[in-house]
N, C-alpha and C positions, 0 to 999 in steps of 0.2 A: 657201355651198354650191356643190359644183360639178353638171353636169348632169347626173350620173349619183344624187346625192343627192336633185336635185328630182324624176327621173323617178317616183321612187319616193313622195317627198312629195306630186305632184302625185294621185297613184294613190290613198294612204291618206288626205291631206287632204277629196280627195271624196269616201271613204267616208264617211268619220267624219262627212262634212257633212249625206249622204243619213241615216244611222242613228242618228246621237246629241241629243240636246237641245244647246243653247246650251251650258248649266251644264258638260255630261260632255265635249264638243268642246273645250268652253275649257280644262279641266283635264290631258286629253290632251293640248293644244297644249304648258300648262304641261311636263309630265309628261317628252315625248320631246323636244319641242325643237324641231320638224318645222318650225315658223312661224318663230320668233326664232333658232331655233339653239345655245336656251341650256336643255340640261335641266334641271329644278326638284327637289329630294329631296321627298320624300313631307309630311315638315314643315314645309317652305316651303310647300307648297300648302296645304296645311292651315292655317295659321296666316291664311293671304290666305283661304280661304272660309270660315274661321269654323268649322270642325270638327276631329278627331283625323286623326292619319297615317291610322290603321286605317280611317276611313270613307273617308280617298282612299284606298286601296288599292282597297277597297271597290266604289268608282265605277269605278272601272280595269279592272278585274278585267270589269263588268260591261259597259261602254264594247265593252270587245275580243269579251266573248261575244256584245252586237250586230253587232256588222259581219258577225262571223264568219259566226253565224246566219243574217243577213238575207242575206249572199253568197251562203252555201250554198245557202237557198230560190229565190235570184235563177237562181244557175245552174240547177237541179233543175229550173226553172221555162223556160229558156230562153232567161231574158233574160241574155245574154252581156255587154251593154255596159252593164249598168246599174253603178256605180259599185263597189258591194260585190264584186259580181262579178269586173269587170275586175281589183280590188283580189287577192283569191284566188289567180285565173287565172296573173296576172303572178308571183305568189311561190311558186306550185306549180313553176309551169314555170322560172322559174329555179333550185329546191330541190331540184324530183323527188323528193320525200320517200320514196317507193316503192320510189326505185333504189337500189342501195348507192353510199355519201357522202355521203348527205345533210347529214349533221355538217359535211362541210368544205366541202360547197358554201356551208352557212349561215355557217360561217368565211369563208370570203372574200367572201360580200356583205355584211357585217357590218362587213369591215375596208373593205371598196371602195368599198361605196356608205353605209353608216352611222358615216364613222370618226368624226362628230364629237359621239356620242352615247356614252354611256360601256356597256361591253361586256355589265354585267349587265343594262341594258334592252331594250338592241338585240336581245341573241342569245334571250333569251326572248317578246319580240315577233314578229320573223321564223319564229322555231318554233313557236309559237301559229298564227301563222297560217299555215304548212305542214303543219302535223297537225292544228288545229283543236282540241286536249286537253292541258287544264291541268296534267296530268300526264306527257304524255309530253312534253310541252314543257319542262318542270321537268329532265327528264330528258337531254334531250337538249341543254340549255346546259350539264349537267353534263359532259357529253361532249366540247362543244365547249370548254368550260376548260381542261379535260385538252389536248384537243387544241393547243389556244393556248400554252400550256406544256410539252407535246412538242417544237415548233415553236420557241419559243424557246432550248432545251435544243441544240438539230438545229443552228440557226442561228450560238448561242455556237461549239460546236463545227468547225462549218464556218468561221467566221472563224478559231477559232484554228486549225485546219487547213490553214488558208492561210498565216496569218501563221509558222508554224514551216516551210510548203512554201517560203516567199519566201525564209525564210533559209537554210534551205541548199541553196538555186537557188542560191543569191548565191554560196557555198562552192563548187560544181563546179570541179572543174580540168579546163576547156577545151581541145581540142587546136588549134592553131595552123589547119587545115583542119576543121571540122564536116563529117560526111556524113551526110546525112539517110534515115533510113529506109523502107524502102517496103513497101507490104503483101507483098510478095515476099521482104524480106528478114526480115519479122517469122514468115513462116510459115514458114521454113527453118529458125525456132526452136527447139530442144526441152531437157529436161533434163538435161546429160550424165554425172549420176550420182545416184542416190538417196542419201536420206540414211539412216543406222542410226538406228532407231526402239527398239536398246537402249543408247545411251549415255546420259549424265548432263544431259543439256542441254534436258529434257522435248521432246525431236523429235516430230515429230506429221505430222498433214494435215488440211486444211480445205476445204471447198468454194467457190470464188470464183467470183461471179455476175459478174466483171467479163472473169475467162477462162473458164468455163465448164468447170472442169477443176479436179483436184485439187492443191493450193501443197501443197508438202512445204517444213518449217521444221526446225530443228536447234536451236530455244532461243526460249523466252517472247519476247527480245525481237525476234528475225525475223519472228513470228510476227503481233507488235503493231505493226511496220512494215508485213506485208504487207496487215494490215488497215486498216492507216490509209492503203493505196495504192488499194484498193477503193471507198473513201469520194472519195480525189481524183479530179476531174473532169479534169485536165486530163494525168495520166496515163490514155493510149487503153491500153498494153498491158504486161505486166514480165514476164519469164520468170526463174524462180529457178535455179542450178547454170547459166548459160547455154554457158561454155565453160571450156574446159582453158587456163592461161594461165601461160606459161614465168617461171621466175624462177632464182635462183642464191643459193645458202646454202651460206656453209661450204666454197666450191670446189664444189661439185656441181650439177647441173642438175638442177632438180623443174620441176613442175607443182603446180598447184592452182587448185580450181574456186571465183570469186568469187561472192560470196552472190546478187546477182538482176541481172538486166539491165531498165531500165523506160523504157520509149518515151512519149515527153510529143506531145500532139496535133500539135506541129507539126513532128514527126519529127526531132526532134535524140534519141538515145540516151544514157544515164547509166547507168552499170555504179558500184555500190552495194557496199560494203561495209561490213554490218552488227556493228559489234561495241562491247562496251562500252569507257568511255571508258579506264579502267584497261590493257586489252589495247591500245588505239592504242599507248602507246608500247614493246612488244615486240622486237626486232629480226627477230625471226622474222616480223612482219606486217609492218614496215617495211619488209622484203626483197622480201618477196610482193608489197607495195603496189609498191614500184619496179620490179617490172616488171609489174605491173598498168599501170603509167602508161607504160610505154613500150606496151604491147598496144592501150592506147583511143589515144595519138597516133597509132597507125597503123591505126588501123580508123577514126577520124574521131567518138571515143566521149568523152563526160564523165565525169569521175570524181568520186567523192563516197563518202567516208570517215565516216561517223557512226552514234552511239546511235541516232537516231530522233529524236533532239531536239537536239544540240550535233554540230559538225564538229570534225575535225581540229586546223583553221585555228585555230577558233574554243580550243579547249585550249590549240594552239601560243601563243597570245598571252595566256593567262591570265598574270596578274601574281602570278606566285610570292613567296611571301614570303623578301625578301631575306638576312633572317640563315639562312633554312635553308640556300637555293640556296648562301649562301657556304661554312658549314660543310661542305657536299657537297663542292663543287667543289676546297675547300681539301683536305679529305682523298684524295678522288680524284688529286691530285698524288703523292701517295704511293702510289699502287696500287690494284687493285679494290677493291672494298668488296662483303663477304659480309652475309645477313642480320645476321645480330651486330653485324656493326659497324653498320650499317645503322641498325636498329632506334633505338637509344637517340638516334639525332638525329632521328628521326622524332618522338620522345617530346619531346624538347627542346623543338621549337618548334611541338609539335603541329600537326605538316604535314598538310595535308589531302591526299586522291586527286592531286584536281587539279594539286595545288603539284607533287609529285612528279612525275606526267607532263607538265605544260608545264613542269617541268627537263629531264626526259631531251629531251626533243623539241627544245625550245630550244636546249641544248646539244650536242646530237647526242652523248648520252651511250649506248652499248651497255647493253642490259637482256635477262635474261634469265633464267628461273624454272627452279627441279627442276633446279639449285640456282638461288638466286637469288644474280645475279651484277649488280655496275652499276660499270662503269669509263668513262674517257674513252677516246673513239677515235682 
C-alpha cells in the first residue's frame, strides 16, 4: 500500500477497532482487504466462518451501520477525534457529498487511494460512508460506473485522437523557413467568405467552445474535422475560409479560398485541405493545391492535404494493383480514355478508389470529371 492507502486504512482501521466485535472486525478485514491487501468474495468468508455468503453480507452490512452510527453520535456529540468520527470527518470533507461531483470526487479516491480493492467494494464503501444511506449509496456507485465508463469511452477516444493527430503531423509539407504565429497575427484573422447554406454538400454552422464563435463547414466531412479539432489539445486556434490564394488553370489566373487554417500551441501554422480521398486526385485541386504550396512557403505555413483520417502522401504510396495500373497505362499510350473506355478495366480487375487515385497521383496522370477524362500528361 502506498501512503495515501494507509492514511485512509489508518482512519477506517481505528474505527472499526472502536465499533465492531473481534468476529465483524475480522471479517471486514477479510472483506476489504485494508490489513493484508487481499480482498475476500463473500464465499470465501463464509466458508472460513462456518456460515452462508448471505449471513456475511449480513454482518457487513451491519459492521458499516456501526461505525457510521456511532460517528455520527460521536460528532453530534462533540467528540471530533474519537475514531468513528475522525473516520466520517475525513471522507465527508474529501467527498463533499453536498457539493456537485460528488460522483467523481468518489471516482478518483477510489481510483487514487483505493486502487487495490476492486471497484464494486470500494466505491460503495466510500459512498456509505459520505451519505450515510444504503440506498443512496447503491445509487450513487451506479453513477460512478457510468462514470468510470464515460471516462474510459473519452480516454479510448482521446488516444485515438492523438494517434491519427501524430499521423498526419508526420504528413505536413514544411516550408524550408517556419514562421511562427503570434496572438497578433492570430487576431488579424477572419473568414474571407461565407459559405452557401443552399448547395449539396449539407453546409451548416456550429458553435465552437474552442473559438467562441460560429465554424461555417461546406460538407459532413469539414464539419467532423472541425469537431475533432475542438476536442485537440494541442491545437490553441483554426480559422476556417482563412485567405484568397492565387493559383493558375487552364492559362488563367483564379483564386480560391482554402478550407481552415489551424495554429498548434507552439505556434507553427498548417493550412488544411479538407477533401475526400477520391477528389485528391483532380487536376483541378492539384492545380489549387500547387499553388497553395507555393502561398504556405512564403508565408512560413504547413501544408496538409487530407480526409480527416488519411493524407495525400499517404494515397500517393498506396500499392496499386499492378495488372490494373498496367492496363491503364498501356491504354493511355493510345490516347485519353473517356468513361467507357474507362469503365470496363475498372471492372476487370475490380479496382478499388484508392488503386485508381494512387495511379493518377503516381503517375502524374490528368483527371477530370463532367466529362470525365484521364490521360497522360
Amino acid at each position: 500500500m502506498n501512503t495515501e492507502n494507509d492514511y485512509f486504512a489508518e482512519y477506517f482501521t481505528s474505527a472499526q477497532s472502536e465499533a465492531l466485535t473481534p468476529r465483524e472486525s475480522a471479517i471486514v478485514d477479510l472483506r476489504f482487504g485494508f490489513m493484508g491487501g487481499n480482498p475476500h468474495t463473500l464465499q470465501a468468508i463464509g466458508q472460513e466462518f462456518g456460515v452462508t455468503r448471505e449471513r456475511i453480507r449480513q454482518i457487513l452490512n451491519k459492521a458499516l451501520r456501526k461505525i457510521v452510527t456511532k460517528g455520527r453520535r460521536e460528532l453530534k456529540g462533540g467528540k471530533l477525534n474519537a475514531p468513528c468520527a475522525a473516520l466520517l470527518t475525513y471522507v465527508e470533507g474529501t467527498i463533499r457529498p453536498n457539493d456537485e461531483g460528488a460522483v467523481c470526487r468518489i471516482v478518483d479516491f477510489v481510483e487514487a487511494d483505493l486502487s487495490y480493492s476492486p471497484k464494486y467494494l470500494s466505491l460503495l464503501l466510500i459512498a456509505y460512508l459520505a451519505f450515510h444511506n444504503r440506498k443512496i449509496a447503491a445509487a450513487k456507485r451506479s453513477e460512478a460506473f457510468k462514470l468510470i465508463k464515460d471516462r474510459k469511452i473519452a480516454q479510448k477516444k482521446y488516444y485515438h485522437n492523438q494517434a491519427i493527430f501524430e499521423v498526419l503531423l508526420a504528413n505536413v509539407i514544411w516550408p524550408n523557413k517556419i514562421v511562427m504565429m503570434t496572438s497578433e497575427s492570430i487576431e488579424g484573422l477572419e473568414r474571407v467568405r461565407h459559405v452557401s447554406l443552399d448547395n449539396e454538400g449539407n453546409a451548416g454552422s456550429f458553435h465552437s467552445s474552442k473559438m467562441a464563435r460560429l465554424i461555417e463547414y461546406e460538407s459532413e466531412m469539414e464539419l467532423r474535422f472541425y469537431q475533432w479539432l475542438e476536442e485537440l489539445d494541442e491545437v490553441k486556434f483554426y480559422q476556417e475560409q482563412p485567405f484568397k490564394v492565387p493559383y493558375e488553370y487552364e492559362g488563367g489566373k483564379c483564386l480560391y479560398c482554402p478550407d481552415v487554417l489551424l495554429v498548434l500551441k507552439d505556434g507553427k501554422g498548417i493550412v488544411v485541405e479538407i477533401k475526400p480521398i477520391f477528389k485528391m486526385a483532380l487536376n483541378i485541386n492539384l492545380k489549387k493545391w500547387t499553388g497553395l504550396k507555393h502561398f504556405c512557403s512564403d508565408q512560413g505555413l504547413g501544408l496538409l492535404v487530407t480526409d480527416g483520417k488519411y493524407t495525400i502522401q499517404q494515397i500517393q504510396h498506396y500499392e496499386v494493383n499492378p495488372s490494373f495500373a498496367k492496363d491503364v497505362l498501356t491504354l493511355l499510350d493510345k490516347g485519353p480514355l473517356s468513361w467507357a473506355q474507362y469503365k470496363p478495366i475498372r471492372e476487370k480487375h475490380n479496382a478499388t478508389r484508392n488503386d485508381f487515385v494512387g495511379l493518377v497521383l503516381k503517375s502524374r496522370l490528368y483527371w477530370s470529371l463532367n466529362p470525365f477524362k484521364l490521360c497522360a500528361v
